[in-house]
C-alpha positions in Angstrom: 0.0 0.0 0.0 1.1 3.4 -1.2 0.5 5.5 2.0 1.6 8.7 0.4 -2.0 10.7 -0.9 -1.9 11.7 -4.2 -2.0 14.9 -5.9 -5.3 15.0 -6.3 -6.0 13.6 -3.1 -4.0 16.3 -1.3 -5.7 19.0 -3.4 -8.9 17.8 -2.4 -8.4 17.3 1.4 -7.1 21.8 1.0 -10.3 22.1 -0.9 -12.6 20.6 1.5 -10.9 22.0 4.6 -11.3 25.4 3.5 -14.6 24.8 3.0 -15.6 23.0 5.9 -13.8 26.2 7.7 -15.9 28.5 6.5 -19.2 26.9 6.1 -19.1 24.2 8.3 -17.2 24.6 11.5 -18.3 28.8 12.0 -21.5 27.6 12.7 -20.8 24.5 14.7 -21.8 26.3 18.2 -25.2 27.0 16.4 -25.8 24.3 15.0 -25.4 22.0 18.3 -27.3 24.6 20.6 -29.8 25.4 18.2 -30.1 21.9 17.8 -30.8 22.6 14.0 -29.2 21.0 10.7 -26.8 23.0 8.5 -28.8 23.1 5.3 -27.0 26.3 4.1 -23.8 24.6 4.8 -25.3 21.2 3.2 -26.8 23.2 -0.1 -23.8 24.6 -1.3 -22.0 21.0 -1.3 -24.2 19.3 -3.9 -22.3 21.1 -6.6 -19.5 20.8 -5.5 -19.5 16.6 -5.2 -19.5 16.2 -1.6 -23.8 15.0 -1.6 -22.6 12.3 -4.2 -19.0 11.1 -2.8 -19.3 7.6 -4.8 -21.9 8.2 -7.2 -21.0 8.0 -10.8 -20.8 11.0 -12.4 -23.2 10.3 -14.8 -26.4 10.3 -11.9 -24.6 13.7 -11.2 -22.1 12.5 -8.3 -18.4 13.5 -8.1 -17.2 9.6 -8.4 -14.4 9.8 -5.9 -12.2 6.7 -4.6 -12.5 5.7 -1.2 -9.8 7.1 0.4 -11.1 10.0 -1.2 -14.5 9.5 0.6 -12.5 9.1 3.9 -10.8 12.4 3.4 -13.9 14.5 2.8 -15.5 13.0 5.5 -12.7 13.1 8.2 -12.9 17.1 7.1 -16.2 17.3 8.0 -16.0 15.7 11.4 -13.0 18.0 11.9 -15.9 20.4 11.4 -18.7 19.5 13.2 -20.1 16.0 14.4 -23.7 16.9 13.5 -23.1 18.3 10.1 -20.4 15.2 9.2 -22.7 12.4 11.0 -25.7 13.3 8.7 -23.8 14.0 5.5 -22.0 10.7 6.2 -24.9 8.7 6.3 -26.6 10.6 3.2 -23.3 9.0 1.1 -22.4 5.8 2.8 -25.8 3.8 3.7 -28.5 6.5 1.8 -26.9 6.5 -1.5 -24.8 3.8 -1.0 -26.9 0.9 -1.5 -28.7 2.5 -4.2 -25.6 2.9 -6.5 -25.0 -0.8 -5.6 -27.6 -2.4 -6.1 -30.3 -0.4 -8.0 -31.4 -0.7 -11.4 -31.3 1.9 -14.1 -34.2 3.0 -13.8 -34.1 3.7 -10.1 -30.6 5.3 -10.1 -31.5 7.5 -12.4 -34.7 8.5 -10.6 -33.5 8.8 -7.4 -29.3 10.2 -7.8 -29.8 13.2 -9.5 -32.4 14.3 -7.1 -30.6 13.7 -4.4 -26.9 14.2 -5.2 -27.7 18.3 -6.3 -28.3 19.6 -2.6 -31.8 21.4 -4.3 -33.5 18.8 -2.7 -33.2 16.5 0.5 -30.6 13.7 2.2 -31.4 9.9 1.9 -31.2 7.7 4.7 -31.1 4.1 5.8 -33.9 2.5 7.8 -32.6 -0.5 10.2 -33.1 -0.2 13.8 -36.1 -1.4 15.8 -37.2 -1.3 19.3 -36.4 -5.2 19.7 -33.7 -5.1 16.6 -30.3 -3.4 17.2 -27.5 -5.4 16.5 -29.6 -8.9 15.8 -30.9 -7.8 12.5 -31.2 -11.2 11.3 -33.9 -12.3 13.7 -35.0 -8.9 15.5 -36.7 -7.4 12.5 -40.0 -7.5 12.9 -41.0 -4.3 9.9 -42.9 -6.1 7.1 -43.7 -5.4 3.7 -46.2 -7.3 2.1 -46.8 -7.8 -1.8 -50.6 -6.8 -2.8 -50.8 -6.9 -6.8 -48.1 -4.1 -8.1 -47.5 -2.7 -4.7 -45.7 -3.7 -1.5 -47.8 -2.9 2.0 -45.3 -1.7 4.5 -46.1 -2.3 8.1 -43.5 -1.9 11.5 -41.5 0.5 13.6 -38.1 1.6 13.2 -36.2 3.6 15.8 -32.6 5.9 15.6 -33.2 6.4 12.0 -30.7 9.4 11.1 -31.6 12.0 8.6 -35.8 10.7 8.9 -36.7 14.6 9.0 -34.4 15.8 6.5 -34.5 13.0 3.7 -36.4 12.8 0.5 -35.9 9.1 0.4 -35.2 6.1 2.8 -33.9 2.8 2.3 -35.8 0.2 4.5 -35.1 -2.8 5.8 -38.4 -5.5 5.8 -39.2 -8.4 6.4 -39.9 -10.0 3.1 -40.5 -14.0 3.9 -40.1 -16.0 6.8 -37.8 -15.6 9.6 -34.0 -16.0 8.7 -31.9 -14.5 6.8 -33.1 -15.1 3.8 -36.3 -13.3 4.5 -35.2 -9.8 4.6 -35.6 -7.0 1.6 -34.6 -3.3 0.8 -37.5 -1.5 -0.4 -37.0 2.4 -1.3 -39.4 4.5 0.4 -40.0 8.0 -0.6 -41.0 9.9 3.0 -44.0 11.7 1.6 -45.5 8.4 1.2 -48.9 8.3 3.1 -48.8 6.5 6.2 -45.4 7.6 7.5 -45.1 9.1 10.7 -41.8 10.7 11.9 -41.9 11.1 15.2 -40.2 14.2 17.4 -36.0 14.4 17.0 -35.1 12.2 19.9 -33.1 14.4 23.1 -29.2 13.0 22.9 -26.1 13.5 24.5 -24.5 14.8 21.5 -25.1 15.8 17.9 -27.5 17.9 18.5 -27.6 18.9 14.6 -28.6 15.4 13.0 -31.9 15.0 13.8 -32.4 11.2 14.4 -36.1 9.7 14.9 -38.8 6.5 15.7 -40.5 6.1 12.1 -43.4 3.9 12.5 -45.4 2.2 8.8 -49.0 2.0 8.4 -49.8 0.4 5.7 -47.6 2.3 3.6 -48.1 1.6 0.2 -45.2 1.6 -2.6 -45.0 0.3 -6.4 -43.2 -3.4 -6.2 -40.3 -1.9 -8.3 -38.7 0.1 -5.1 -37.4 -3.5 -4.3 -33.8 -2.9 -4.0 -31.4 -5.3 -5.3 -32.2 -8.9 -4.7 -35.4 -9.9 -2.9 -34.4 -12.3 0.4 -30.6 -10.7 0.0 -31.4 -7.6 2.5 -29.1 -9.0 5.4 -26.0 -9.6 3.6 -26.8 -6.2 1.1 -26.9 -4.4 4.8 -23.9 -6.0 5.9 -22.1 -4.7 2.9 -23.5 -1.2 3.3 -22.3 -1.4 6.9 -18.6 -2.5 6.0 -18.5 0.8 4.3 -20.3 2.8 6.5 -17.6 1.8 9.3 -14.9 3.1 6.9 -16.8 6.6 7.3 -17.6 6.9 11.0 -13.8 5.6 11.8 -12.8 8.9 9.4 -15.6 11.5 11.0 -13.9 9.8 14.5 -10.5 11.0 13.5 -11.8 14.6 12.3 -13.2 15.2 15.7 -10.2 13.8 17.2 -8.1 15.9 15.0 -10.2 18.9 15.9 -9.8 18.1 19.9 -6.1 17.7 19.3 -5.3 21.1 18.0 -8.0 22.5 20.7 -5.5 21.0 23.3 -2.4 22.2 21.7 -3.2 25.9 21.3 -5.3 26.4 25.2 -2.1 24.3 26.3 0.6 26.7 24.5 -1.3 29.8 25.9 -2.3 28.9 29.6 0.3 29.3 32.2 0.7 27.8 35.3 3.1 28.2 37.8 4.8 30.9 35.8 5.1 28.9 32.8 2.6 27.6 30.0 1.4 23.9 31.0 2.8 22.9 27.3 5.8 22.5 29.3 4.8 20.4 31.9 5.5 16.6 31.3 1.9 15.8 32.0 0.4 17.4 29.1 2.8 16.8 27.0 2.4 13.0 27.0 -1.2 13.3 26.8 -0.4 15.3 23.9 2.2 13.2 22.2 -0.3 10.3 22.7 -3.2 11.8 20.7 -0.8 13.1 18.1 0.7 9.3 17.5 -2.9 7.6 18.1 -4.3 9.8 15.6 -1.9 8.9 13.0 -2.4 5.5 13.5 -6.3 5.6 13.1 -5.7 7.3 10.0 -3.5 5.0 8.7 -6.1 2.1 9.3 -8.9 3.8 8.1 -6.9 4.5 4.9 -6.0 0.8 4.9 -9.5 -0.5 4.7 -10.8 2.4 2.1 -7.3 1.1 0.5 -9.0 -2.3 0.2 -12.1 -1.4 -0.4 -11.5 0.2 -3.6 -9.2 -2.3 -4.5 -12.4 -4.4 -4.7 -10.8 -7.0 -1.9 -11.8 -8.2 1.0 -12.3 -5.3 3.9 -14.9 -6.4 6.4 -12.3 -7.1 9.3 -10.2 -4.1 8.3 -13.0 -1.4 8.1 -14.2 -3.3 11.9 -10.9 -2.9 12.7 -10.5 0.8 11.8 -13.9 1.8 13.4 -12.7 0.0 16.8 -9.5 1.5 16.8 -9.9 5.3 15.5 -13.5 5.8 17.9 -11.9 4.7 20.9 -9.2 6.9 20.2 -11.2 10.1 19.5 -13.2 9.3 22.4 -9.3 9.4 24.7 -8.5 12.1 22.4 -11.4 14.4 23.0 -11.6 13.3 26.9 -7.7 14.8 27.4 -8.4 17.5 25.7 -11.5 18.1 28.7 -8.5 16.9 30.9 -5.8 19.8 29.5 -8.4 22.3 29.8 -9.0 21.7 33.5 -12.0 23.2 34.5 -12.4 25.5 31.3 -12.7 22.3 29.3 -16.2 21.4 31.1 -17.8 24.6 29.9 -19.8 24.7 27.1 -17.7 28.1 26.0 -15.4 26.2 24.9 -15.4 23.8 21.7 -13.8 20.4 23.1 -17.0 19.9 25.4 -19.1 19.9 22.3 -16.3 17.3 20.5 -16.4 14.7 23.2 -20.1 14.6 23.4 -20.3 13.9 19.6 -17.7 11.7 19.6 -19.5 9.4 22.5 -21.8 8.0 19.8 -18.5 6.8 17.7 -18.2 3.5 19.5 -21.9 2.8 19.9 -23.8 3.8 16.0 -23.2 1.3 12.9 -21.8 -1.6 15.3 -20.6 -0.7 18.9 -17.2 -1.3 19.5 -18.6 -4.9 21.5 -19.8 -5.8 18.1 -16.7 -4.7 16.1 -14.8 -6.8 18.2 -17.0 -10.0 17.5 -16.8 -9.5 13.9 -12.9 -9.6 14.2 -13.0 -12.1 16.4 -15.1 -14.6 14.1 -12.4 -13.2 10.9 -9.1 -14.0 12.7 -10.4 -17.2 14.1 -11.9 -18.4 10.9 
């Protein structure tokens, strides 16, 4: 592996930083307070690539290789969690299995639309109140085939982007119980019988609303099957693979962002007559997040590495997501720690950082679950 970016690469990562900077991380503070999603911020990426990371260029995306994705992303958690969680799942698990696995007909529908930031995200429906990580045999949402139409009935709950998507892709129960009885269906949100209920209160990331979506009898043509019907399970499990790639990159960007937090209060507060950069306390916690934070990067490259080289990934990416979450989460908690009592006030940015970055290890696989899949790789 070639761990030097590329050109391109390197001019992309400027690109996107700038604009992040300006559009992005200037109204962070807001954003999380106000508890309100960036859509200036989010409007003015469609053109330029960033709402269509891996979609062809010819639905109207920017087509960019994963390590690519992982750059823009890890920019926009550098950001802000909120703006870079919802963005992140809009590419990764809204378009993603859409650009996989749709047909012709329904890329070209549905990519266009939703790649040109003139009209909303698209998001993933999986979680249910007695399905979190046992997809296989939790999911009870069903959709039922009734001449050209499929009858969708069931609750779904932490669905991100609900409120601010056009479409969603859900996961339902197709057949009997198993594996093989699970289907993506694309559901457009206006679609009668939806109800989104209220943003749910969180810890952190205030700014990506995330809901309980219940079905009644929602009606859609049989052609929003996506992909294969009875292949929904191991069509998720794909989607997840690379939706860990992007979480372990947002991790780093608000590890990165923590990190230079720490640096400058520690070069400018004194203590003792001195600035506490110089005392040997801070500096290891210092020189740990600086060498930590290389080395997520570095494995988060590695499995967007392989995943473009069309190999293999699923323990890498698990791998990357355990390793660079639990680090932001050290990361951003020393960075608390350096501040002292400063760094418990909401005045200052690292409170906001480590409360977004407590979801890291928990959303698309906790870091338990992460650990089982590597587990059943290595052991194999």
């Amino acid at each position: 592996m070639e761990f030097e970016l590329t050109a391109e690469q390197r001019a992309l990562k400027e690109v996107v930083h700038d604009f992040v900077a300006r559009e992005v991380r200037s109204r962070a503070r807001h954003t999380d307070e106000a508890s309100e999603f960036n859509w200036e911020a989010t409007r003015k990426m469609g053109p330029l690539g960033l709402l269509g990371l891996e979609v062809p260029e010819e639905y109207g995306g920017a087509a960019l290789d994963a390590i690519s994705v992982a750059i823009v992303i890890e920019e926009l958690g550098w950001g802000c969690g909120s703006t870079a969680l919802a963005i992140a799942a809009h590419n990764g698990l809204g378009l993603g299995p859409v650009v996989a696995y749709g047909t012709e007909e329904q890329k070209r529908r549905w990519l266009p639309h939703l790649t040109s930031g003139k009209g909303k995200l698209a998001c993933l429906s999986l979680t249910e109140p007695g399905a979190g990580s046992d997809l296989k045999g939790g999911v009870r949402t069903r959709a039922v085939p009734e001449g050209d139409s499929w009858i969708i009935d069931g609750a779904k709950m932490w669905m991100t982007n609900a409120s601010i998507s056009d479409l969603m892709v859900v996961l339902c129960r197709t057949g009997d119980g198993g594996s093989h009885g699970l289907s993506h269906i694309l559901v457009p949100t206006d679609t009668p019988g939806i109800t989104i209920g209220p943003p749910e209160k969180k810890m952190g990331l205030h700014g990506s609303p995330t809901h309980a979506v219940t079905f009644d009898e929602v009606r859609v043509p049989r052609e929003n099957l996506l992909g294969v019907e009875g292949r929904g399970l191991p069509q998720t499990l794909a989607t997840l693979d690379s939706g860990r790639v992007g979480i372990g990159a947002l991790a780093i960007g608000l590890a990165q962002a923590a990190y230079e937090e720490a640096m400058k209060y520690a070069k400018q507060r004194e203590a003792f007559g001195e600035p506490i950069a110089n005392f040997q306390a801070i500096q290891w916690m210092l020189a740990d997040a600086a060498t930590e934070i290389e080395a997520a990067r570095l494995m988060v490259h590695k499995a967007a590495w392989l995943k473009g080289l069309k190999r293999p990934y699923s323990a890498m990416a698990s791998m990357a997501k355990l390793f660079a979450t639990e680090v932001s989460e050290r990361v951003c908690r020393n960075a608390i720690q350096i501040h002292g009592g400063y760094g418990y006030s909401s005045e200052f940015e690292v409170e906001r950082m480590y409360r977004d970055t407590r979801l890291m290890t928990i959303g698309e696989g906790t870091s338990e679950i992460q650990r089982l899949v590597i587990a059943r790789h290595i052991l194999s």
